[in-house]
N, C-alpha and C positions, 0 to 999 in steps of 0.2 A: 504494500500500500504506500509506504515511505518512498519506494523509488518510480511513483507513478506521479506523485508530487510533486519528485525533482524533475522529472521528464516533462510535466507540463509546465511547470517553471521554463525548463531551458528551452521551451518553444514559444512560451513568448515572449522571453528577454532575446530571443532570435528573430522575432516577427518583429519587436521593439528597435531593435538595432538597424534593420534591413527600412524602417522609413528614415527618409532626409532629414536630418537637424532642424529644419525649421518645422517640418512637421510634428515631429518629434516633442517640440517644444509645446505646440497645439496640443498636441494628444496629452500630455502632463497637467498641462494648465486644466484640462477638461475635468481630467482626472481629481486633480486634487480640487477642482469645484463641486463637483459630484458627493465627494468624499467630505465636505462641509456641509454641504446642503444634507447629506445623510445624517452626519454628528448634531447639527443645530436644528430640522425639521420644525423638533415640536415648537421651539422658541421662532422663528419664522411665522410657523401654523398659526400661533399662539398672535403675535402682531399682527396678521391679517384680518384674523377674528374682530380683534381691537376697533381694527382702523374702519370693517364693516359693522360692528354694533356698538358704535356710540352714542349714533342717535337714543338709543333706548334711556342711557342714561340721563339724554337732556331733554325727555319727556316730563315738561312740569303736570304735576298733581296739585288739585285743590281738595285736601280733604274733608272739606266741609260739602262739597257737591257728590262724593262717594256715596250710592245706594246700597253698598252693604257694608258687613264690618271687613275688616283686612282678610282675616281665617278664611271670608268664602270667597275671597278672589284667591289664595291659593289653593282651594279645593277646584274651582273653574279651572287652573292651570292642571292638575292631577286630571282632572278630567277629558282635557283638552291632551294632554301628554298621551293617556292611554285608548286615543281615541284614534291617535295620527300614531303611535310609535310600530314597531313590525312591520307586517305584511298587512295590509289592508287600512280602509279607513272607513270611521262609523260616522258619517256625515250627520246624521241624527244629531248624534251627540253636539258635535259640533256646533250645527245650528241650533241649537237648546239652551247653550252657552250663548253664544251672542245674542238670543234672544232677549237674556235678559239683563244685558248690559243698555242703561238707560243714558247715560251722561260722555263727555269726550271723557272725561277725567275719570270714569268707569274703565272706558275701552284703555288709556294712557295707563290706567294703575295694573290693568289684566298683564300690558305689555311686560311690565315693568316688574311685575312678582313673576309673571315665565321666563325673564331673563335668557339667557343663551343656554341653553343646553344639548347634550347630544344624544344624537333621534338614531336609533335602530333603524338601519333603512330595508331588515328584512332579510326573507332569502336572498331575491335577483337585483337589488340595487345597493349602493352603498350606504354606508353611515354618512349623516351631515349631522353638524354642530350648527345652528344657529337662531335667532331669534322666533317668536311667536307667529311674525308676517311668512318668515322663508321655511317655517313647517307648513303655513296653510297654501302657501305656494307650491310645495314640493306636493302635500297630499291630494289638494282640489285641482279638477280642471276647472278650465276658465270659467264654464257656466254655475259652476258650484261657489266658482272666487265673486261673482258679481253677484250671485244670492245672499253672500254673506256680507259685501259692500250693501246691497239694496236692504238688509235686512238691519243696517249701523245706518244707513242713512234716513231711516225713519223715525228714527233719535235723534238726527242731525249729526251725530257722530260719523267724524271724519277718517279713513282707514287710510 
C-alpha cells in the first residue's frame, strides 16, 4: 500500500515538472487558493450569511403595536420551521400563521424571533441556512409566495 503512494507521488511530481514554469507557477497559486478557501470555508460561509441577513437585524419593532405576547411568535416560528424543514411542505400550516399576523410590526417581530437558521433541504436538495423570506422562497412556488403577500397585504402588512 506504502509503495502505491510513492508511485502516485512520483507521477505527479512528474506531471508537475513536465509543465512550463510559468504554468507551473499558475497551477500553485491555484492550488494553494483552493487549499484556503478549504481551511477558512466556514469563516467565509459565515461572512456571506452576514452580509445577506442584516436586514433582519435592522427590522424596527414597536412593541406596543404587537398582537400577541413574545412566547407565541416563537411558537409561529416552530411552526413555520416544521412546516418548511425536510422533504415536503405543509402550506396549511403556513398560511395559518400568517393569517394571523395583524400588524407590520407582527410580521417584522415573526422575522426577527426566526432569525437565520439552517433548513434541512431533505432527501434530493440541499441544506440552506437563511432567513424567514429565503425559506418561504425556497419552499413556495410563486402562486403560493403571492397568497401569502395577498394574505399580509390585507393587514397592510408589507413582505
Amino acid at each position: 500500500m506504502y509503495q502505491a503512494f510513492v508511485a502516485a507521488g512520483q507521477k505527479l511530481k512528474d506531471k508537475y515538472n513536465s509543465i512550463p514554469p510559468d504554468n507551473r507557477r499558475r497551477a500553485r497559486n491555484i492550488i494553494l487558493l483552493i487549499i484556503l478557501i478549504l481551511l477558512f470555508k466556514n469563516r467565509i460561509m459565515g461572512s456571506i450569511r452576514k452580509m445577506f441577513h442584516k436586514d433582519i437585524n435592522k427590522l424596527e419593532v414597536n412593541n406596543s403595536n404587537l398582537t400577541y405576547e413574545r412566547g407565541e411568535y416563537f411558537s409561529m416560528c416552530s411552526t413555520l420551521e416544521s412546516a418548511m424543514n425536510g422533504t415536503g411542505t405543509m402550506e396549511e400550516s403556513i398560511m395559518d400563521v400568517m393569517m394571523r399576523l395583524k400588524t407590520q410590526d407582527d410580521w417584522n417581530f415573526l422575522q426577527k424571533s426566526f432569525g437565520v437558521r439552517k433548513k434541512d433541504g431533505g432527501t434530493f436538495y440541499a441544506d440552506l441556512t437563511g432567513d424567514l423570506k429565503m425559506w418561504l422562497g425556497d419552499d413556495l412556488d410563486s402562486g403560493e409566495m403571492e397568497e401569502v403577500r395577498d394574505t399580509l397585504r390585507q393587514h397592510g402588512i408589507t413582505y
